[in-house]
Phi, psi and omega in degrees: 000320190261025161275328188283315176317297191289342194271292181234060141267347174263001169245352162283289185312298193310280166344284174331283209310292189301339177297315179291321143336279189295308192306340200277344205247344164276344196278301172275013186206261199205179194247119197298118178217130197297173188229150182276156164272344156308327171281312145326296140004284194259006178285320218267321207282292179316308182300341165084037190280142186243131193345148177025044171271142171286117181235139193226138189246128180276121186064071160332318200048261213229007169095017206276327159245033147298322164332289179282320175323292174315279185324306181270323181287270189110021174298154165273099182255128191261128167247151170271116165211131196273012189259101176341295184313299181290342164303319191292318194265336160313303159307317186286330177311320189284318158292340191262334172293310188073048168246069191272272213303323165257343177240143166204150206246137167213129173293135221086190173293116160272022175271029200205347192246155184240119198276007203305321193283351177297132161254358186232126154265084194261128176215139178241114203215148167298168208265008171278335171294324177304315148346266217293318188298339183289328178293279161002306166270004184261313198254019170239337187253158205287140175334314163266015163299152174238172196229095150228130208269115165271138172060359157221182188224136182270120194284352181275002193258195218253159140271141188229356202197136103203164178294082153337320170272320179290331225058042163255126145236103110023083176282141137246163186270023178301137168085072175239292227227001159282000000 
């Protein structure tokens, strides 16, 4: 009886941890929710991306378009992501791929990392964070970096692109940073 008592105060505790996990990770970016790979597709595709372009993905998840970037692209993809756990399975996907050399996870907040070096940005983020994300690329990444946002839209940076039905939209920093 008290080994079932100890089973599930530890599965309890456990619950607890992933409950914190998550809300930790909606409260600062968005709440993971996965992108097709058909979208994923046409995020990488709108974006122009060129043979080793730095492509940085904000709140990785599960590392899927990092993936594809490295793999399809042949892009360099740093992806962010503040949730342990999806950071944790994230690395390992990536190590398992034998994509070391071309993806690389760096854990935490990217409102704290610094993106000057991106030429490309993909985030599927809430539209406050996107809000909030806009001083943070106007005043670090460079004139010809691009932006592209899945389902919000940051409304001060220039638009160049989008898909209506998907909701993808697609930004550059032209007038941004003169």
């Amino acid at each position: 009886m008290l080994k079932i008592y100890y089973f599930l105060i530890a599965l309890a505790v456990i619950g607890l941890i992933i409950i914190i996990f998550l809300a930790w990770s909606t409260i600062k970016g968005a709440p993971w929710s996965p992108t097709s790979k058909e979208k994923i597709l046409k995020i990488l595709t709108m974006a122009s991306i060129k043979p080793n372009e730095i492509v940085y993905d904000l709140g990785c998840g599960d590392g899927r378009v990092l993936i594809m970037a490295a793999k399809h692209f042949n892009a360099r993809a740093i992806g962010i992501e503040i949730d342990p756990i999806r950071f944790l399975w994230c690395k390992f996907r990536i190590r398992l791929l034998g994509l070391g050399d071309k993806v690389q996870v760096i854990y935490g907040d990217f409102f704290s990392k610094n993106l000057s070096n991106a030429d490309i940005i993909i985030c599927y983020l809430l539209q406050n964070t996107n809000d909030k994300l806009q001083a943070k690329l106007q005043a670090e990444l460079h004139p010809q970096a691009k932006v592209i946002s899945n389902k919000f839209v940051f409304s001060d940076l220039h638009l160049i692109c989008e898909d209506d039905k998907l909701e993808i939209y697609a930004y550059d920093m032209t007038f941004q940073n003169s």
